[in-house]
C-alpha positions as a Markdown table, in Angstrom:
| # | Residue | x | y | z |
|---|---|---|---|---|
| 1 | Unk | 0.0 | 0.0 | 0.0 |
| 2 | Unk | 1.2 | 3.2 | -1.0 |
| 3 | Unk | 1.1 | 6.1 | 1.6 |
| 4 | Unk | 1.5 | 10.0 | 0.0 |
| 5 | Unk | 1.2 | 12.5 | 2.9 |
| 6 | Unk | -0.3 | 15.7 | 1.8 |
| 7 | Unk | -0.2 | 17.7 | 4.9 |
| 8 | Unk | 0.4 | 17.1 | 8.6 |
| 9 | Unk | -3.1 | 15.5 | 9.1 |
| 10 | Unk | -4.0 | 14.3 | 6.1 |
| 11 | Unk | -2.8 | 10.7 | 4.6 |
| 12 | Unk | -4.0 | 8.6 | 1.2 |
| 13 | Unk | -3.8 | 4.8 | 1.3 |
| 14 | Unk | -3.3 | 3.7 | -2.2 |
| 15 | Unk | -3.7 | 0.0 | -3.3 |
| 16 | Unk | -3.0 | -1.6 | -6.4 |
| 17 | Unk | -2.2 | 2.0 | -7.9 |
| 18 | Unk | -5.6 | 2.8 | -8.7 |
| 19 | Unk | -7.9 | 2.3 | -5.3 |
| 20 | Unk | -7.8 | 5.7 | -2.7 |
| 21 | Unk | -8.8 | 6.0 | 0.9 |
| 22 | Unk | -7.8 | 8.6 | 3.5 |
| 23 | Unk | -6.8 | 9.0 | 7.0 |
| 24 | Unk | -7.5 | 12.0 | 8.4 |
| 25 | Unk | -6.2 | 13.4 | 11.6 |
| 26 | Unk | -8.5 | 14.6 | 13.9 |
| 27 | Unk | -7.5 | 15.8 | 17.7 |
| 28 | Unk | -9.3 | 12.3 | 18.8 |
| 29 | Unk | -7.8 | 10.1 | 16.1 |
| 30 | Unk | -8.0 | 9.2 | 12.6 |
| 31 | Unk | -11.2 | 9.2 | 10.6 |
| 32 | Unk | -10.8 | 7.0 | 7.7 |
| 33 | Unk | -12.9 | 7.6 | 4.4 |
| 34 | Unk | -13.6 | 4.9 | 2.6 |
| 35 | Unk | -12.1 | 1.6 | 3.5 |
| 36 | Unk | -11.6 | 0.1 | -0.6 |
| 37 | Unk | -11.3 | -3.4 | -2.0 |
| 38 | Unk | -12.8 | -6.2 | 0.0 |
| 39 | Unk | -10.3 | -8.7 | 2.4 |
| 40 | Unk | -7.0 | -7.2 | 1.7 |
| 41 | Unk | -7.0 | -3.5 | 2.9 |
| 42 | Unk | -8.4 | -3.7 | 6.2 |
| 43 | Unk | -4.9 | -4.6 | 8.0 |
| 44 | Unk | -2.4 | -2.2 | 6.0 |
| 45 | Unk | -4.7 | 0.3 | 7.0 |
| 46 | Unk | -4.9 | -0.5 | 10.7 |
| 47 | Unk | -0.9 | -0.5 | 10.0 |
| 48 | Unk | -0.6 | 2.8 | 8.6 |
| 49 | Unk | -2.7 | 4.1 | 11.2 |
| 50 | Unk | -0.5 | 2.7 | 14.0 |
| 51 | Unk | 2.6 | 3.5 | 12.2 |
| 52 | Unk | 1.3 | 7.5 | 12.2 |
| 53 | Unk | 0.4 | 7.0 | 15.8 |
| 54 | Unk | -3.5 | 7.4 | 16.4 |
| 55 | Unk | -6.1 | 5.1 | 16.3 |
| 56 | Unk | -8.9 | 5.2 | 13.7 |
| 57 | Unk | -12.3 | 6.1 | 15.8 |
| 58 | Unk | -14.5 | 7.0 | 13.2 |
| 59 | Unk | -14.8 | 5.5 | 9.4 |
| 60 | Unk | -17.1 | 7.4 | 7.0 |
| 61 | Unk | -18.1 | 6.6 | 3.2 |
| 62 | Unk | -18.6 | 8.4 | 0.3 |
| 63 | Unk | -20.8 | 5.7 | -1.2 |
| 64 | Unk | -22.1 | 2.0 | -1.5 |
| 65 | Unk | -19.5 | 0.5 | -4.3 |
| 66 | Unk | -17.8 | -2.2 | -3.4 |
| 67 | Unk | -14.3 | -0.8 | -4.0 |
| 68 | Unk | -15.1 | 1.8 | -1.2 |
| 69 | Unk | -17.0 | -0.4 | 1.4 |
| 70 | Unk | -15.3 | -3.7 | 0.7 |
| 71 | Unk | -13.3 | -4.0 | 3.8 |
| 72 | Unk | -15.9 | -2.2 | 6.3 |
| 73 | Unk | -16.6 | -5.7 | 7.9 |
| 74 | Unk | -13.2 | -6.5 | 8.3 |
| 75 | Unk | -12.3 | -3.1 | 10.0 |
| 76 | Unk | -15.6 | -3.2 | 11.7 |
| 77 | Unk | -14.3 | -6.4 | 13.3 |
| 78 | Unk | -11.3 | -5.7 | 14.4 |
| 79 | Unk | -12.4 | -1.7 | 15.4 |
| 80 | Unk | -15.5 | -2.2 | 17.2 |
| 81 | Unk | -15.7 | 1.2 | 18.6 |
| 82 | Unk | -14.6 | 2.8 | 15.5 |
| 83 | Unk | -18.0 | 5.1 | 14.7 |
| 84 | Unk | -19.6 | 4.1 | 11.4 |
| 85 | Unk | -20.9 | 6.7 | 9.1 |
| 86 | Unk | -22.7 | 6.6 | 5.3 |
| 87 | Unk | -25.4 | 8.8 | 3.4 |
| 88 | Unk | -28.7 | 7.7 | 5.0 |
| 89 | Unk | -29.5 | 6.8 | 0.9 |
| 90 | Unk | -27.0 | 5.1 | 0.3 |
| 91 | Unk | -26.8 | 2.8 | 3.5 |
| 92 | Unk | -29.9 | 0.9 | 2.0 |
| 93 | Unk | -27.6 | -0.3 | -0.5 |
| 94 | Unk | -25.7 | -2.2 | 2.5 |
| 95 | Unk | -28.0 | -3.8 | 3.8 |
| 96 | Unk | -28.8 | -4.7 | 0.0 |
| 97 | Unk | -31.9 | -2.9 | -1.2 |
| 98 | Unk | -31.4 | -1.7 | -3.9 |
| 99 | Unk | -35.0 | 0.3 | -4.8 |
| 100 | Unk | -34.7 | 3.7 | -5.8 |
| 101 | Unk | -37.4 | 5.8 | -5.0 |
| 102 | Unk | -39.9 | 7.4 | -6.6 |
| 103 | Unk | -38.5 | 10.5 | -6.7 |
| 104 | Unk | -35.2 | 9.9 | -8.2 |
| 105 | Unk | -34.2 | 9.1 | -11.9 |
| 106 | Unk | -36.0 | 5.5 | -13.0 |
| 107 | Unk | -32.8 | 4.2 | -14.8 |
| 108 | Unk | -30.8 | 1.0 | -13.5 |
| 109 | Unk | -28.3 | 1.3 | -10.9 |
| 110 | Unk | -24.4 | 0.5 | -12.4 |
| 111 | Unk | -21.5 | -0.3 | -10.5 |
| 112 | Unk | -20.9 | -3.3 | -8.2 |
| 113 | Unk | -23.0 | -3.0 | -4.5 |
| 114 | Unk | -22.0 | -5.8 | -2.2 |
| 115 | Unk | -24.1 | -6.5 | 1.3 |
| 116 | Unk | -22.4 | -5.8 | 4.4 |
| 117 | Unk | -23.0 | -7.0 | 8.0 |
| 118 | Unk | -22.2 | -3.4 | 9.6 |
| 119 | Unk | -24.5 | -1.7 | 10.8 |
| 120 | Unk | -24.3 | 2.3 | 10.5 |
| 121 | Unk | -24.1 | 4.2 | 13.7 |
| 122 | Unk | -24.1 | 7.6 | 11.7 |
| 123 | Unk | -26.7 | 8.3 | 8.7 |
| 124 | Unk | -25.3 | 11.4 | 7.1 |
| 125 | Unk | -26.9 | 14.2 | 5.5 |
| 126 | Unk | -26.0 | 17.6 | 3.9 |
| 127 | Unk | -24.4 | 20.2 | 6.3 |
| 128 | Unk | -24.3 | 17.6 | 8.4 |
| 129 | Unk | -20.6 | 17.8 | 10.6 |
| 130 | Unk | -18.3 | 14.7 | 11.5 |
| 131 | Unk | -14.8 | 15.9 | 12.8 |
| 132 | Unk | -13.4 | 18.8 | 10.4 |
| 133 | Unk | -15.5 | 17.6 | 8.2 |
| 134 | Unk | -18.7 | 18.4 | 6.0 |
| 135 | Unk | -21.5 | 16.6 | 4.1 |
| 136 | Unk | -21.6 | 18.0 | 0.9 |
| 137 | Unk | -24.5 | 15.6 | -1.0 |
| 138 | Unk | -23.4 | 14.8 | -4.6 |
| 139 | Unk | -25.9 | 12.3 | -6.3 |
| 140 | Unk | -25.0 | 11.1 | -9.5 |
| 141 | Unk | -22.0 | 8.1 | -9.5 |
| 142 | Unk | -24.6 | 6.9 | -6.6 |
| 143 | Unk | -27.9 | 7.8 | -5.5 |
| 144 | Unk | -26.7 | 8.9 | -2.5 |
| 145 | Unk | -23.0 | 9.8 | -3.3 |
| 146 | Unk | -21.8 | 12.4 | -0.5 |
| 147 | Unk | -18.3 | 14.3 | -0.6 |
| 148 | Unk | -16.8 | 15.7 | 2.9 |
| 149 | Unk | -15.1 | 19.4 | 2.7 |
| 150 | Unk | -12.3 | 19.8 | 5.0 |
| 151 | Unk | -13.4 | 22.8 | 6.5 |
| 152 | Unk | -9.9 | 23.5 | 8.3 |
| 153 | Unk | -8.5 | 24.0 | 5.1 |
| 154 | Unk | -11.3 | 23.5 | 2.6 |
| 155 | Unk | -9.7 | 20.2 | 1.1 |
| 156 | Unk | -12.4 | 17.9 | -0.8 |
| 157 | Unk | -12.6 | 14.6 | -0.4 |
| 158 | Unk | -14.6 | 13.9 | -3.9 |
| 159 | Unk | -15.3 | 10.0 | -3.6 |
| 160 | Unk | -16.1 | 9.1 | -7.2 |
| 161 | Unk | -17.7 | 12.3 | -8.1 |
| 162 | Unk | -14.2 | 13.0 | -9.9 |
| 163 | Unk | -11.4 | 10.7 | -11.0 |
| 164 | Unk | -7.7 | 12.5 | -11.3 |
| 165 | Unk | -6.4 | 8.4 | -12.5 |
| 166 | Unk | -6.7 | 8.4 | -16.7 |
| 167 | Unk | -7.3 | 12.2 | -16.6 |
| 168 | Unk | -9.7 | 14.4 | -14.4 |
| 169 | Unk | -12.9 | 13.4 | -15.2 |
| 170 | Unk | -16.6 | 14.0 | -13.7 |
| 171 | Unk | -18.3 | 10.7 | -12.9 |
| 172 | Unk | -19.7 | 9.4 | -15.9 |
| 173 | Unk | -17.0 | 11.2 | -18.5 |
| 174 | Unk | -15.4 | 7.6 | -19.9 |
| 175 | Unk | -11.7 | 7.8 | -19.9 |
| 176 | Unk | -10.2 | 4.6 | -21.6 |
| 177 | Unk | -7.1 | 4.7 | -19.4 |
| 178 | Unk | -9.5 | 3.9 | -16.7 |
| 179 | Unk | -13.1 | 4.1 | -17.4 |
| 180 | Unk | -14.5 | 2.1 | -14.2 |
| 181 | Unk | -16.1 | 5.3 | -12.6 |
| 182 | Unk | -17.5 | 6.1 | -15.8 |
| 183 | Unk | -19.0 | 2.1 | -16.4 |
| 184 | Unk | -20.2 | 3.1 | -12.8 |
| 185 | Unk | -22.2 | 6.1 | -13.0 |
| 186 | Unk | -25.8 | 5.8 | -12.0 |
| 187 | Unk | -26.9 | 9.1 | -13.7 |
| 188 | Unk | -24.4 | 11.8 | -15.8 |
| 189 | Unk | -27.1 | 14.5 | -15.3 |
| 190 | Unk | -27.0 | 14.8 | -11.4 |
| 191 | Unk | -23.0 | 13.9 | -11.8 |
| 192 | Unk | -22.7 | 16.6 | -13.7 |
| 193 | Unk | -24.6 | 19.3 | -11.5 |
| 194 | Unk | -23.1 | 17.6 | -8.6 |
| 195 | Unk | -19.3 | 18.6 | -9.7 |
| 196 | Unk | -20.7 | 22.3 | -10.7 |
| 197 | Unk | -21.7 | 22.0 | -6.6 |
| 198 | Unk | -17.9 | 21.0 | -5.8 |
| 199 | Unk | -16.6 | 23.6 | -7.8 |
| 200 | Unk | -18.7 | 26.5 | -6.6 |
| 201 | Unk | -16.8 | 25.2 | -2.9 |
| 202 | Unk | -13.7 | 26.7 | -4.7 |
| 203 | Unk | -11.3 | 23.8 | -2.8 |
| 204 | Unk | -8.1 | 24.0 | -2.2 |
| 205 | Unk | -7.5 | 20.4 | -2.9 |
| 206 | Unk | -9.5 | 17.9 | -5.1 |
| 207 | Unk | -8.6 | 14.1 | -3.1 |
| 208 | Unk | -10.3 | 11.3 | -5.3 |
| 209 | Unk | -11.0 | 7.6 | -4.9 |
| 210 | Unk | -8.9 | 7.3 | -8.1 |
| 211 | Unk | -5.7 | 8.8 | -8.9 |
| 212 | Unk | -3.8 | 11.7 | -7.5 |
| 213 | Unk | -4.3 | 14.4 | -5.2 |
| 214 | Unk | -4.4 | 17.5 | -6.8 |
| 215 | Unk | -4.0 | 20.9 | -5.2 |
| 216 | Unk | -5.5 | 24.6 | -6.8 |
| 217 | Unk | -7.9 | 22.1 | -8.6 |
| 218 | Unk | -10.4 | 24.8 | -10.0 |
| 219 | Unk | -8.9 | 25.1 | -13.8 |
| 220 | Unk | -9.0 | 21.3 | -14.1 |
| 221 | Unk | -12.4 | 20.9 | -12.7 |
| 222 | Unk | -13.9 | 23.6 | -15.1 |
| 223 | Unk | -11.9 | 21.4 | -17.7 |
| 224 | Unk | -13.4 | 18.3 | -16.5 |
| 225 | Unk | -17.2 | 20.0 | -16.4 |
| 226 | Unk | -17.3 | 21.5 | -20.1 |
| 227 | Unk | -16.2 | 18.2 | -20.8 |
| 228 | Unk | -19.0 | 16.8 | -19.5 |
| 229 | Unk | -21.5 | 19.3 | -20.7 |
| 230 | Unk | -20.5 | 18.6 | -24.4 |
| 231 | Unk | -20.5 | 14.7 | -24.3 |
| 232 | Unk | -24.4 | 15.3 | -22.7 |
| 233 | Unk | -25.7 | 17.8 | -25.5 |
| 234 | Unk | -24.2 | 15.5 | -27.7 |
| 235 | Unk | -26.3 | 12.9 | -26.2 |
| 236 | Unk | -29.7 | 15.2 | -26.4 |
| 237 | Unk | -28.8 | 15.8 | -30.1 |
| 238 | Unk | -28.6 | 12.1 | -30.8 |
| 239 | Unk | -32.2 | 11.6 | -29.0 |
| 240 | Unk | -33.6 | 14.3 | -30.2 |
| 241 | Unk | -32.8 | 13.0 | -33.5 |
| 242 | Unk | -34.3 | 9.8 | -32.6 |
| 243 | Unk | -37.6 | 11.3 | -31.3 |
């Protein structure tokens, strides 16, 4: 596992080059977001952790995919008191309903779920505050997709809402370096107006569940968003065409 510091409290876990989660330092401990691919990250985590000297007490999650909850259990297990957080939306997914309601967009879910035995202790909303950090709620990759804003230093932590691995993308923009988010993507539409949300937080850092860090991220997210407005009028062309 690959560990790249970017400040004094904040630490990404990277496994198999391509899979992100974070420890962040709070005065308490470390919250963890995201806990990736099921069975193998669970104790290199719990090693970084113990290497940088505070004990995970929180673990929060941006959304339901398997490569972000896989080792929950695992870490659940061995951190019993570690406080469990997700989107309230999204924690149906866990316990493996997967309904949308009638409300939301009526097109098929993508992306793998996978049912976990944890329980939630936490169901997050917008504005909602755990630690430093901010429940921002950005539907799109996920029904109930959330990003947390750092608000000591106003640092995003993006989930799948943007990939920086195969270029910065908005969910649902398919890069062919590595187009998993993009095979993933629930719905482009609320992707897209979910990364004009991000943006509009003018971040001082864009941290992603895929790829690298970036800091001063504001050119390349406008980059990524005109992208994504063009490929989805291209896409309304084509249907209106059809129509």
């Amino acid at each position: 596992m690959k560990v790249t510091a970017s400040s004094n409290h904040l630490f990404q876990l990277t496994h198999l080059g391509a899979i992100n989660c974070y420890l962040v330092r709070e005065d308490d401990g470390f919250t963890l977001i995201d806990t990736g691919w099921p069975g193998s990250q669970a104790q290199p985590i719990m090693q970084e952790a113990h290497k940088l000297g505070l004990p995970i007490v929180r673990i929060v999650l941006t959304h339901a995919h398997i490569d972000h909850v896989g080792s929950l259990d695992a870490l659940h297990d061995a951190l019993p008191n570690a406080q469990v957080a997700i989107s309230e939306r999204d924690a149906r997914f866990l316990s493996g309903d997967k309904s949308l309601d009638p409300s939301e967009p009526q097109v098929p879910l993508r992306g793998g779920y996978t049912v976990c035995k944890t329980k939630p202790a936490l169901l997050l909303h917008e504005g909602d505050r755990i630690g430093s950090l901010e429940v921002i709620a950005t539907p799109g990759h996920t029904p109930g997709h959330i990003a947390f804003l750092d608000t000591r230093d106003r640092a995003v932590f993006a989930g799948d809402a943007f990939q920086t691995l195969g270029g910065v993308a908005v969910a649902g923009t398919f890069k062919p370096l590595f187009p998993l988010p993009a095979l993933a993507t629930w719905h482009k539409g609320l992707a897209l107006e979910s990364a004009r949300k991000l943006l509009a937080l003018q971040p001082s850092a864009l941290d992603v569940g895929h790829g690298r860090m970036l800091s001063h991220p504001q050119e390349a997210i406008e980059r990524a968003i005109r992208v994504m407005e063009q490929s989805l009028a291209k896409e309304e062309r084509k249907q209106s065409h059809v129509a």
